[in-house]
C-alpha angles and dihedrals in degrees: 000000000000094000124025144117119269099165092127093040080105133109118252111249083062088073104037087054084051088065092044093055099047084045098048105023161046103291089197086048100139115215143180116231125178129211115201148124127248098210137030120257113251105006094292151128108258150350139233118229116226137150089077091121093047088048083051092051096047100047084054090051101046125125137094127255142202092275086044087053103044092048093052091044081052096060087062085228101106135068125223106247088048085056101054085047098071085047082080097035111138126158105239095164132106127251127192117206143185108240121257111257083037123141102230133181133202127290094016118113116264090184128010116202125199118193162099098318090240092053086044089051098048102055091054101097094046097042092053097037091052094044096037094058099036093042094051092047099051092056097055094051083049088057095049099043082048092057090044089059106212089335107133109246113212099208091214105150098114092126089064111037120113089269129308107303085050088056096041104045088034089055094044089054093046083066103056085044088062109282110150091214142335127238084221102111086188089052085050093053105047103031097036097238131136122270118201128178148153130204135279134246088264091063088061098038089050087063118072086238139021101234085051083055100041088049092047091056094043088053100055096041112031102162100040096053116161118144133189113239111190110066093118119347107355091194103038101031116013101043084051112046086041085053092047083051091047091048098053102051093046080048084047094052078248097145113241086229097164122339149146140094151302129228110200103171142016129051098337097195092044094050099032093061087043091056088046093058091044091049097045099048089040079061095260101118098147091037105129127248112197137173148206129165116129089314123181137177094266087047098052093042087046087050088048090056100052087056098257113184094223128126102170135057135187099200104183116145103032093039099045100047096025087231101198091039107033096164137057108193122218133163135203114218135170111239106175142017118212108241117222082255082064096246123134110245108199136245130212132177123212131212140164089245101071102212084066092065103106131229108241133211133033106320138181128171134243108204101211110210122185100251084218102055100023085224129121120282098176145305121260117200105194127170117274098260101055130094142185152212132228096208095059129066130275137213123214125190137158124244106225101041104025095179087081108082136166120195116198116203120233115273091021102089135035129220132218128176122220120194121090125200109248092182141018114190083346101300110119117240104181136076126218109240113225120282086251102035078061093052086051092046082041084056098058095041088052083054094061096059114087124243104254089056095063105050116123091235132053086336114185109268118229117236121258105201143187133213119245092246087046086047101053096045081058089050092044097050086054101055097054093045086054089053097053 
């Protein structure tokens, strides 16, 4: 899974555009697409871009070889020379990124690709199919582990993911939105990240009795003790025989490291807050509650709420497939042709809705914070070329509506540009930060968003907003569109 060739995990008008255009263009004929989503995921406020690594993974992998070969000249659909053509295939364009771990907003490019149109065409598919799924999933790990405030969320839902590259990216992308580890062994392994876990109902019903089975437990894994305490009665039996286990290895010099129980069904903030008062007066005041159950991030706001005496949370279902949300969304859209003079000419598509209508021309993107507050004032999308000064003043409007202005007086706000370049003439240029060294980087972008922006419901959506250069190609376009 962590190296292999995808370069037919494509759909197949890809390919057959790719012909057309071998047959019908400029081979060399440079062009701009944009990857990027229209709505937020969940409701919210953001999202959280992730699947750069796996991009990465796949463009260095591409061609095409005999079996590929053999399989397209079976379908009857492709012409020789066509076909002796993709022997050689290589990707030798450029692509610009933000960055994994990222905050990200609609309309603005995730990934930029520069290239011969037939290279640009044919990673499509992947690109969309390997962002779409990480991304989605990291914000919905960001959402619950911002329910849980401050609470450590365990991503443990393998066993229901959509197969095994869905569990183990997915798990892979709920820890850069926040997770604190995975109960994937084979996450752990290929992306370095912790991996936590209990047992299950069968490890106490496999025991004549559930203390036996607690104090085995407890004896092969001391400092990792959790122990599940609903299997039969959890107040009249688990909280107990997990107390008297407790009790005897305090009473044996064996450290209390890192210890407690898990509730796994019932009512979760009633027996949690239950458990809470039998542990602390047994003498067990740091010992760990923690909870699972087709959690979510309203159910676990809701529990908090409640009051509910848990720390600690295994989210699997509802996180790994983002249950309520099980889509992201993006699109892949060309924005610009290279000219023979060498100048982009933008492209814009049309469409009754007007958030389809795309935004043409080379693009990258300026994230505005308040200097006071560190936090995010808006996003600019301006076209490649501009540039701008802190020191002078800056106009902000929104596209849709560009009445609405805000001007932002020099010295008073920060920029920051967010897009990296990947590859440059289709070496890459870029590497990949640690899995964890991305959920750190997640943390402090997650910092910058106000309050009110991350909420669960009707959160306070962050501008996305376009230059006034950027602003008037896009008019222009239109008006002569209208007029054909």
């Amino acid at each position: 899974m962590d190296r292999q060739n995808l370069t037919l995990m494509t759909d197949l008008y890809e390919l057959t555009m790719m012909q057309g255009y071998y047959k019908n263009k400029d081979q060399n004929e440079t062009v701009i697409f944009d990857a990027f989503y229209r709505t937020n995921p969940c409701g919210g406020g953001y999202a959280i871009s992730a699947g750069l690594e796996q991009v990465i993974q796949y463009i260095r992998e591409l061609h095409f070889d005999e079996e590929d070969i053999d399989y397209l000249a079976s379908l009857g659909i492709f012409q020789p020379d066509f076909l002796e053509y993709l022997r050689t295939f290589r990707f030798s364009g450029d692509i610009y990124a933000i960055p994994e771990g990222t905050v990200m907003f609609p309309r603005e490019p995730i990934i930029k690709v520069i290239a011969p149109i037939m290279e640009a065409q044919l990673v499509e598919t992947a690109i969309l199919n390997i962002i779409n799924h990480q991304s989605l999933i990291a914000t919905k790990a960001a959402r619950v582990c911002y329910a849980a405030k401050g609470d450590g969320i365990m991503e443990f839902g393998l066993r229901r993911a959509q197969g095994p590259d869905a569990g183990t990216y997915g798990a892979r992308a709920a820890m850069i939105g926040g997770c604190i580890g995975t109960s994937n062994v084979l996450c752990g392994q290929l992306f370095d990240v912790p991996v936590k876990g209990t047992h299950a109902h069968s490890w106490i019903m496999s025991f004549p009795d559930e203390y036996t089975a607690f104090k085995t437990y407890a004896d092969m894994y001391p400092s990792a003790c959790i122990l599940l305490a609903d299997t039969y009665d959890t107040l009249k039996s688990g909280v107990p025989n997990a107390i008297k286990v407790f009790t005897e290895m305090r009473e044996a010099g064996i450290p209390l490291s890192f210890y407690g129980i898990r509730l796994d069904s019932g009512d979760l903030a009633y027996l949690s807050k239950k458990a809470r008062k039998m542990l602390d007066e047994a003498g067990f005041p740091d010992a760990v509650i923690s909870a699972s159950n087709d959690l979510d991030e309203y159910l676990i706001d809701s529990l908090k709420a409640q009051g509910a005496a848990i720390t600690s949370w295994g989210v699997g279902t509802n996180l790994i497939t983002s249950k309520d949300n099980p889509s992201f969304g993006g699109v892949y859209k060309l924005a610009a042709i290279r000219d023979k003079d060498g100048h982009f000419i933008p492209k814009i598509k049309l469409s009754e809705n007007s958030e389809k209508v795309t935004n043409p021309g080379n693009k990258k993107i300026y994230r505005v914070y308040e200097k006071e507050t560190g936090k995010i004032k808006a996003d600019l999308i301006c076209l490649a070329e501009e540039e701008y000064s802190e020191a002078d003043e800056l106009v902000l409007f929104d596209p849709m509506e560009p009445w609405k202005k805000t001007k932002l007086k020099g010295g008073t706000y920060t920029l920051r540009p967010l897009m990296k370049q990947i590859f440059k003439e289709g070496q890459c240029c870029y590497t990949s930060p640690r899995v964890m060294d991305i959920r750190a980087y997640c943390q402090q972008e997650l910092d910058t968003l106000w309050d009110e922006t991350k909420r669960l419901v009707n959160p306070q959506a962050v501008y996305v907003d376009l230059s006034k250069k950027l602003y008037d190609v896009k008019m222009e376009l239109l008006e002569q569109m209208s007029e054909k």
